[in-house]
C-alpha positions in Angstrom: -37.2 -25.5 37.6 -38.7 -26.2 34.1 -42.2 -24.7 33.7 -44.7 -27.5 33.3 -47.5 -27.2 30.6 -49.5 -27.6 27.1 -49.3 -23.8 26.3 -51.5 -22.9 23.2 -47.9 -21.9 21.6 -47.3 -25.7 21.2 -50.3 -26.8 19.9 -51.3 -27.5 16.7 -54.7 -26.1 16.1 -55.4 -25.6 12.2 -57.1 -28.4 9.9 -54.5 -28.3 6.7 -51.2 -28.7 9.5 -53.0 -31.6 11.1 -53.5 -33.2 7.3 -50.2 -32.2 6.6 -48.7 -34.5 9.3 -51.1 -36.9 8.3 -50.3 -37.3 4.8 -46.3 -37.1 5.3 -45.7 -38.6 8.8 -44.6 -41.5 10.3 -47.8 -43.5 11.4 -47.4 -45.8 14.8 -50.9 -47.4 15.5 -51.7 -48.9 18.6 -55.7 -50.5 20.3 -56.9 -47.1 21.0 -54.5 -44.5 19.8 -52.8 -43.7 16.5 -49.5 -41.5 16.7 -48.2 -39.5 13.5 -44.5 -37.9 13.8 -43.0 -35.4 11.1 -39.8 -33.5 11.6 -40.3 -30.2 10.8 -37.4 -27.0 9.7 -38.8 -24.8 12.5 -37.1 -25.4 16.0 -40.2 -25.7 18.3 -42.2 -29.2 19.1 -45.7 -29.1 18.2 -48.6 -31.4 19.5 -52.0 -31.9 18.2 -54.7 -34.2 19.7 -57.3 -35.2 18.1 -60.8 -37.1 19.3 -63.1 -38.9 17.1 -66.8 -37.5 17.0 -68.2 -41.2 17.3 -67.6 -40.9 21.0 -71.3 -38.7 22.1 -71.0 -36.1 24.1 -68.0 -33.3 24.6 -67.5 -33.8 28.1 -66.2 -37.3 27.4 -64.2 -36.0 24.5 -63.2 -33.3 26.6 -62.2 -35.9 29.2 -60.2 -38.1 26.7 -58.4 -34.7 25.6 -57.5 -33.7 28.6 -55.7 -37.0 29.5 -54.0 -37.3 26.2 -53.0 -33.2 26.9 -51.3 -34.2 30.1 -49.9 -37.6 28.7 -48.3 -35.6 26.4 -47.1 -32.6 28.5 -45.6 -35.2 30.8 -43.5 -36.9 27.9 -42.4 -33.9 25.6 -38.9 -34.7 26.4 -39.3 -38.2 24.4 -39.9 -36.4 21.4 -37.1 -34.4 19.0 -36.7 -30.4 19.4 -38.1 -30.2 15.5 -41.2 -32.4 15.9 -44.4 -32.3 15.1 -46.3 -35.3 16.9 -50.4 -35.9 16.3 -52.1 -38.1 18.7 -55.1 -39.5 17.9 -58.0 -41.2 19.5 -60.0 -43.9 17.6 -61.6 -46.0 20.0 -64.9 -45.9 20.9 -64.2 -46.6 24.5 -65.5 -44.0 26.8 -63.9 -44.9 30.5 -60.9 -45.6 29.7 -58.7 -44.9 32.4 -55.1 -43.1 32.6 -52.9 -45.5 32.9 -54.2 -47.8 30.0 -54.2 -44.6 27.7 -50.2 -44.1 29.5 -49.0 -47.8 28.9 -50.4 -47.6 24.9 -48.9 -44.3 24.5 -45.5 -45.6 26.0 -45.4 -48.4 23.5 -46.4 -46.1 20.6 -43.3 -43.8 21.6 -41.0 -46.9 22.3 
Protein backbone atom coordinates (compact mmCIF):
# COMPACT_ATOMS: atom_id res chain seq x y z
CA UNK A 1 0.00 0.00 0.00
CA UNK A 2 1.27 3.62 -1.06
CA UNK A 3 1.92 5.85 1.91
CA UNK A 4 -0.51 8.66 1.89
CA UNK A 5 0.73 12.31 2.64
CA UNK A 6 2.05 16.13 2.05
CA UNK A 7 5.58 15.41 3.49
CA UNK A 8 7.65 18.62 3.91
CA UNK A 9 10.07 16.87 1.20
CA UNK A 10 7.42 17.77 -1.40
CA UNK A 11 6.75 21.10 -0.61
CA UNK A 12 7.79 24.04 -1.88
CA UNK A 13 8.59 26.48 0.83
CA UNK A 14 11.14 29.31 -0.35
CA UNK A 15 9.92 32.80 -1.87
CA UNK A 16 12.40 32.97 -5.20
CA UNK A 17 11.03 28.95 -6.28
CA UNK A 18 7.45 30.11 -5.78
CA UNK A 19 8.29 33.32 -8.26
CA UNK A 20 10.18 31.12 -10.28
CA UNK A 21 7.03 29.04 -11.16
CA UNK A 22 5.26 32.08 -11.35
CA UNK A 23 7.21 33.87 -13.86
CA UNK A 24 7.88 30.68 -16.20
CA UNK A 25 4.71 28.40 -15.64
CA UNK A 26 1.77 27.55 -17.15
CA UNK A 27 -1.10 29.67 -15.60
CA UNK A 28 -4.78 27.91 -15.34
CA UNK A 29 -7.10 30.39 -13.48
CA UNK A 30 -10.28 29.37 -12.21
CA UNK A 31 -13.33 31.61 -9.53
CA UNK A 32 -11.33 31.05 -6.48
CA UNK A 33 -8.06 29.32 -7.28
CA UNK A 34 -5.17 30.02 -9.75
CA UNK A 35 -2.87 26.90 -10.66
CA UNK A 36 0.83 27.50 -12.07
CA UNK A 37 2.58 24.16 -13.61
CA UNK A 38 6.47 24.14 -14.64
CA UNK A 39 8.23 20.95 -15.53
CA UNK A 40 11.27 20.87 -13.86
CA UNK A 41 15.01 18.61 -14.63
CA UNK A 42 14.85 17.08 -11.08
CA UNK A 43 12.67 13.84 -10.87
CA UNK A 44 10.48 14.67 -7.72
CA UNK A 45 6.86 16.60 -7.85
CA UNK A 46 6.80 19.63 -5.83
CA UNK A 47 3.61 21.47 -4.42
CA UNK A 48 3.30 24.91 -3.12
CA UNK A 49 0.11 26.51 -1.67
CA UNK A 50 -0.28 29.67 -1.35
CA UNK A 51 -3.21 31.90 0.67
CA UNK A 52 -3.75 35.50 0.21
CA UNK A 53 -3.33 37.72 3.36
CA UNK A 54 -6.73 39.62 2.48
CA UNK A 55 -8.49 36.76 4.12
CA UNK A 56 -8.13 38.03 8.28
CA UNK A 57 -7.19 35.78 10.56
CA UNK A 58 -4.69 32.54 10.25
CA UNK A 59 -6.99 30.03 11.35
CA UNK A 60 -9.06 30.59 8.31
CA UNK A 61 -6.00 30.61 6.17
CA UNK A 62 -4.91 27.79 7.97
CA UNK A 63 -8.24 26.20 7.23
CA UNK A 64 -8.15 27.02 3.46
CA UNK A 65 -4.44 25.46 3.53
CA UNK A 66 -5.27 22.57 4.88
CA UNK A 67 -8.04 21.70 2.31
CA UNK A 68 -5.98 22.70 -0.57
CA UNK A 69 -2.92 20.32 1.28
CA UNK A 70 -5.24 17.36 1.20
CA UNK A 71 -6.90 18.28 -2.31
CA UNK A 72 -3.63 18.03 -3.43
CA UNK A 73 -2.28 14.99 -1.62
CA UNK A 74 -5.37 13.18 -2.93
CA UNK A 75 -4.58 14.10 -6.71
CA UNK A 76 -0.68 13.94 -7.00
CA UNK A 77 -1.10 11.18 -9.34
CA UNK A 78 -2.70 13.78 -11.98
CA UNK A 79 0.33 15.59 -12.11
CA UNK A 80 3.85 14.61 -14.14
CA UNK A 81 6.86 12.88 -12.06
CA UNK A 82 8.99 16.28 -12.89
CA UNK A 83 6.34 18.86 -11.83
CA UNK A 84 6.35 21.66 -9.97
CA UNK A 85 2.52 22.64 -9.41
CA UNK A 86 1.56 26.20 -7.25
CA UNK A 87 -1.89 26.43 -6.03
CA UNK A 88 -3.17 29.54 -5.20
CA UNK A 89 -6.00 31.02 -3.37
CA UNK A 90 -7.37 34.44 -4.38
CA UNK A 91 -10.78 34.70 -3.19
CA UNK A 92 -11.82 36.41 -0.45
CA UNK A 93 -14.35 33.77 0.41
CA UNK A 94 -13.90 32.43 3.89
CA UNK A 95 -16.43 29.16 4.19
CA UNK A 96 -15.96 27.82 1.35
CA UNK A 97 -16.54 24.31 1.55
CA UNK A 98 -14.48 21.15 0.21
CA UNK A 99 -16.12 20.06 -2.37
CA UNK A 100 -16.51 23.51 -4.24
CA UNK A 101 -12.65 24.03 -3.67
CA UNK A 102 -12.57 19.92 -5.20
CA UNK A 103 -14.91 20.56 -8.27
CA UNK A 104 -12.69 24.04 -9.29
CA UNK A 105 -9.52 22.28 -8.70
CA UNK A 106 -10.78 19.34 -10.93
CA UNK A 107 -11.51 21.71 -13.74
CA UNK A 108 -8.17 23.55 -13.32
CA UNK A 109 -6.35 20.01 -13.69
CA UNK A 110 -8.78 18.91 -16.56
Amino acid sequence: MKKQGFPKAIRIKKKPEFDHIIRQGKKTVGKNLVLYRLNSKEKEQKFGIKVNRNIKGAVKRNRIKRVLREIIRKNKERFKENERVLLLYRSRIVNISYQDLLLEFENLVG
